[in-house]
N, C-alpha and C positions, 0 to 999 in steps of 0.2 A: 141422508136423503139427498137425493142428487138435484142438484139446481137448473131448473128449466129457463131458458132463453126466452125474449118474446113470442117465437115465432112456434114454442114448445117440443123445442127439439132439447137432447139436454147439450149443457155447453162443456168444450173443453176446458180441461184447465192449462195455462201457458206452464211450457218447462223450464225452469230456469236455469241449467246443467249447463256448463259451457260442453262445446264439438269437441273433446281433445283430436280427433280425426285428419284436422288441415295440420294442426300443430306438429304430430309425429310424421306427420308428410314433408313438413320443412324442414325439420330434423333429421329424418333418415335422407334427402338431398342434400344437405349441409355435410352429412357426413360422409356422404363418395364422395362430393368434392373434395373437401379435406383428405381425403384418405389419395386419390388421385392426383391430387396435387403436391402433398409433402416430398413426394421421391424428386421431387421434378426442382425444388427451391435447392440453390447452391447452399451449400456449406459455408460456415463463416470458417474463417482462417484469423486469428491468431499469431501477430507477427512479434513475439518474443525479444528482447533487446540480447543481444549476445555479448558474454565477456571477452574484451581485447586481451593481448596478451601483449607486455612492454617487450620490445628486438633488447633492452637491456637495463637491469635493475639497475633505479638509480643510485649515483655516489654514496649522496649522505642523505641522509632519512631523520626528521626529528619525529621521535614517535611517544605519544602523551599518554601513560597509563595508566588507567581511570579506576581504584579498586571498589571494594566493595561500601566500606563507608566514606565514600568521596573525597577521599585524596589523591590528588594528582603526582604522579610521579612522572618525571620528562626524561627520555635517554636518548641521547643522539649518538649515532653509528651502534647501537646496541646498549652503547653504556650509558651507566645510570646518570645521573647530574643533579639530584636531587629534590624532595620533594616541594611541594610548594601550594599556594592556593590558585584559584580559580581567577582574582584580581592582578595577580603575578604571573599568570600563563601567557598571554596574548603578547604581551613587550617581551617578555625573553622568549618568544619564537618570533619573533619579526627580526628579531638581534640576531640571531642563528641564523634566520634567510639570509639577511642582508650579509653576512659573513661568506654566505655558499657562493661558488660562480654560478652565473646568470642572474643577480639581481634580488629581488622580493618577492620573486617568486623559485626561486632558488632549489630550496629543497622541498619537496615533500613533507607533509602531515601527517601522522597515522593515529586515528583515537582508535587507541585496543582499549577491551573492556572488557570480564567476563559475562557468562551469560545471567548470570543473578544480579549485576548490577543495571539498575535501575533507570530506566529509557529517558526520565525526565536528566538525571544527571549527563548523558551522553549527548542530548538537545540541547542543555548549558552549555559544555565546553566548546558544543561545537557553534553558537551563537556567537559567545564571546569572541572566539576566532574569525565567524564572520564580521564582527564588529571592528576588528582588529584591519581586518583587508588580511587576511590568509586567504590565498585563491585556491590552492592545491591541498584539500582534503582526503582523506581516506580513512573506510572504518575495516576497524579488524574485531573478530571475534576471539577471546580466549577461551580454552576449554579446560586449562589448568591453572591455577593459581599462580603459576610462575611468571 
């Protein structure tokens, strides 16, 4: 039965429904703008650091070679010098610097290390060396056990 007002007319009932109507209105303008605007914003650029290339390899190179269960083995000029720990590496490569012309900063560092040996052991050596005042680092990747 329908319910009569005072004045005996019947009454509506309110709708409670939200308009979706404005909303898809603001949305399809959100979206030319968007669409009319994207060509129009620059491009990011991307400025990449590029590798130098040395005018001339140096003399003498101390290079520390890091195997797979963390033993260090040190070779300067290629050759071996034998192996040693992690407490023993920093003093006999600052001895080596100091040997090379130009001072303590002399020769070169290179931590080679294959790819399966383990990132934390190659963050050691190379702390300790920071620790040490070795300023001239470099890393190398081996691809063969040799």
């Amino acid at each position: 039965m329908a319910q009569l007002n005072a004045r005996g007319g019947r009454r509506r009932r309110t709708n409670a429904e939200i308009n979706m109507v404005p909303f898809i209105d603001v949305m399809l303008v959100l979206l030319i703008i968007f669409m009319v605007s994207a060509p129009l914003l620059p491009t990011g650029v991307v400025d990449l650091p590029s590798m130098g290339k040395a005018q001339k390899a140096p003399d003498k190179v101390i290079e520390v070679v890091l195997e797979s269960d963390d033993r260090l083995k040190l070779m300067i000029d290629r050759k071996s010098s034998g192996e040693m720990g992690l407490a023993d590496l920093a003093p006999r490569i600052r001895d080596e610097q100091e040997r090379t012309a130009g001072g303590p900063q002399g020769a070169p560092v290179i931590i080679s290390a294959r790819k399966d040996v383990r990132y934390d052991s190659v963050v050691r050596v190379m702390d300790a060396l920071q620790k040490a005042g070795v300023v001239r680092v470099g890393l190398s990747v081996r691809t063969t056990g040799s």
